[in-house]
C-alpha positions in Angstrom: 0.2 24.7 9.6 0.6 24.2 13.3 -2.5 24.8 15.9 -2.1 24.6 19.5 -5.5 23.2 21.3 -6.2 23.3 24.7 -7.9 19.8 25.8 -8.5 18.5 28.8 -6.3 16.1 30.3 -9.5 13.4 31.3 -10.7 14.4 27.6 -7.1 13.9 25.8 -6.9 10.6 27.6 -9.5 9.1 26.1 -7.6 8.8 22.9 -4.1 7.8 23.7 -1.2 8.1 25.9 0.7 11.0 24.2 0.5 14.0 22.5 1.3 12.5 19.6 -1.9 9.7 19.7 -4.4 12.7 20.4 -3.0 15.1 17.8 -3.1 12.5 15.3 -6.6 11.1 16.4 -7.5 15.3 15.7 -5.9 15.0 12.1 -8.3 12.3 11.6 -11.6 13.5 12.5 -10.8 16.4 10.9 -10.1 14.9 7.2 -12.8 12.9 8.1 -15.3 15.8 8.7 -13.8 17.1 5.3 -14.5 14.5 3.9 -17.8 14.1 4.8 -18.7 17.6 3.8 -16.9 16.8 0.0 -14.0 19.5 1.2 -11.9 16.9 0.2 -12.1 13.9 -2.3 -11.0 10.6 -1.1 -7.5 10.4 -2.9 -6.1 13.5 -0.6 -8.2 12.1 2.7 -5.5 9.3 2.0 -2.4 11.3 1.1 -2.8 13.6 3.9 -3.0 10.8 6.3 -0.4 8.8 4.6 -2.7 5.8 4.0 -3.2 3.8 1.0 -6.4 3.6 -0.9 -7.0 -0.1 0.8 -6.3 1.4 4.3 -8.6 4.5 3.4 -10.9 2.9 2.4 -10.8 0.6 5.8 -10.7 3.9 7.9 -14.0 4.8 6.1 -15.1 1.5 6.8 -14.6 1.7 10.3 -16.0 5.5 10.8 -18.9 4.0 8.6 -19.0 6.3 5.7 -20.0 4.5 2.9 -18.5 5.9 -0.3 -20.3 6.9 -3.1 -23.8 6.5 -1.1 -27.1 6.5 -3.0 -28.5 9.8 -2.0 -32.1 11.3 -1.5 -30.7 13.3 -5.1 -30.2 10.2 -6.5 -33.8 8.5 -5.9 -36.0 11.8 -6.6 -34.4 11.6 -9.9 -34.7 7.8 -10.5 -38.7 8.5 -9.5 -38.9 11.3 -11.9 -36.9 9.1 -14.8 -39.3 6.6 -13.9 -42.1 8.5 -14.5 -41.5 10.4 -17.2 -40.9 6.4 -19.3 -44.4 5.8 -17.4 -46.0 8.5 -19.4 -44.0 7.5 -22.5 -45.4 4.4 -22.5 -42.3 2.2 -22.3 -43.2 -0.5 -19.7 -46.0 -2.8 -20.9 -49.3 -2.8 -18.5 -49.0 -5.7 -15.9 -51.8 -8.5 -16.7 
């Protein structure tokens, strides 16, 4: 699919010397923002920007997404696994 975006010169400037640096910089935030929002899964993040998955990984690296992140999910359902073994009994008093 081709867009056509209107950006302003002092704006496009900021990210490269051509065309070509800003519409790929545009390619890149936006499989990044995919990404981020789980549009996209990291294998075809890095096909569609024709990395490998050591360069991908590097790119999210650099925009500092960390991959497969401990969520707020994951540690309400640690607590609750915690304390339902509480209540089961299976960790010894402490002395």
């Amino acid at each position: 699919m081709t867009i056509t975006l209107e950006i302003p010169q002092d704006l496009a400037a900021k990210y490269g010397n051509s065309a070509k640096d800003v519409s790929r910089y545009a390619l890149e935030a936006l499989v990044l923002e995919a990404y981020r929002q789980g549009r996209i899964h990291g294998p075809q993040g890095a096909e569609i920007l024709g990395f490998s998955r050591v360069r991908w990984e590097q790119f999210l690296e650099d925009h500092h997404v960390v991959e497969n992140a401990y969520t707020v999910g994951d540690l309400e359902r640690d607590v609750a696994t915690l304390n339902r073994l509480r209540r089961e009994g299976a960790f010894l008093p402490i002395p």
